[in-house]
C-alpha positions in Angstrom: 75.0 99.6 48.5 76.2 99.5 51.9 78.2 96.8 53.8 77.3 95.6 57.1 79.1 95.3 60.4 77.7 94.4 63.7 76.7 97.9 64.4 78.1 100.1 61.4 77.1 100.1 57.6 79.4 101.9 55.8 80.9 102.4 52.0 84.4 102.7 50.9 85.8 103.1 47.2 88.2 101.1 45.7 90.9 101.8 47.4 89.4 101.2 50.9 88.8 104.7 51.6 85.5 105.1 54.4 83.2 107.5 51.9 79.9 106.9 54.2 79.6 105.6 57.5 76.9 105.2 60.6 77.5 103.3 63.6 74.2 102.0 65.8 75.5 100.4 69.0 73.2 98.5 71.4 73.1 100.8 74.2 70.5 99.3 76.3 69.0 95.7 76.0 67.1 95.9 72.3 68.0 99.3 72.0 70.2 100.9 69.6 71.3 104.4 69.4 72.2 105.9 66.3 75.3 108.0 67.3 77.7 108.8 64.3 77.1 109.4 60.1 79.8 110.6 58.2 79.5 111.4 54.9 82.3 111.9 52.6 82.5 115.8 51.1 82.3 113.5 47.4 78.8 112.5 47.8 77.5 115.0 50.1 74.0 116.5 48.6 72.7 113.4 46.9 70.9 111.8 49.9 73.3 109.6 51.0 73.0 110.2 54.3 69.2 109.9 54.5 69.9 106.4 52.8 72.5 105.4 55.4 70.1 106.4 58.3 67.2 104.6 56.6 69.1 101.4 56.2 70.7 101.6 59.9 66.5 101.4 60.3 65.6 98.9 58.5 68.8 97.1 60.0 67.8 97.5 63.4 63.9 97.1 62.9 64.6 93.8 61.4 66.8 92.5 64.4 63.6 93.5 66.5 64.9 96.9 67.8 63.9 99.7 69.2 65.9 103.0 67.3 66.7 106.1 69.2 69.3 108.9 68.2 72.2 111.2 70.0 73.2 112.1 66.2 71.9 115.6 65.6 71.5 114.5 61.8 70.2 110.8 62.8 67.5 112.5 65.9 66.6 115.5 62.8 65.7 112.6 60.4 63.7 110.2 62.7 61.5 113.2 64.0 60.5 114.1 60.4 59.9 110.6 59.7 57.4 110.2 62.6 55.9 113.4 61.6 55.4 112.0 58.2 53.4 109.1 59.5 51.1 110.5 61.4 
C-alpha cells in the first residue's frame, strides 16, 4: 500500500501526485521521531492515517527502534495505542 523511503512511507496516484505521506527521521541513535503525516483531502476519513502511522511502527519496530512523536496526530495515536494495551 505504501512505498518506502529511508525515513518516509508515502502514496502517490498515478500521476505522481503525494496523496499520503509520514516521515520518521532517526533523531537520536535508535530513535525515530515521527514528525509529519499528511493526508490528502481525497482519502481523508477512511483511516488512512492511522494505517500510515501503524506502518511507520511496524517500520521502525522492525529495524529495532525505539518510536517517539512531535506529530500532534502521530503522539495522539501512540498514546491510545499504549492505553489499549495495558
Amino acid at each position: 500500500m505504501f512505498t518506502i523511503e529511508k525515513n518516509r512511507l508515502f502514496m502517490q496516484n498515478e500521476s505522481g501526485k503525494t496523496l499520503a505521506e509520514i516521515t520518521f527521521p532517526e533523531t537520536s541513535d535508535g530513535v525515530y521521531t515521527i514528525d509529519h503525516t499528511f493526508v490528502d483531502e481525497s482519502l481523508r476519513g477512511q483511516g488512512v492515517a492511522s494505517k500510515l502511522v501503524q506502518a511507520a511502527v511496524d517500520e521502525i519496530e522492525k529495524r529495532g527502534g525505539k518510536v517517539e512523536a512531535s506529530c500532534s496526530y502521530a503522539a495522539m495515536w501512540l498514546d491510545k495505542r499504549l492505553k489499549d494495551r495495558s
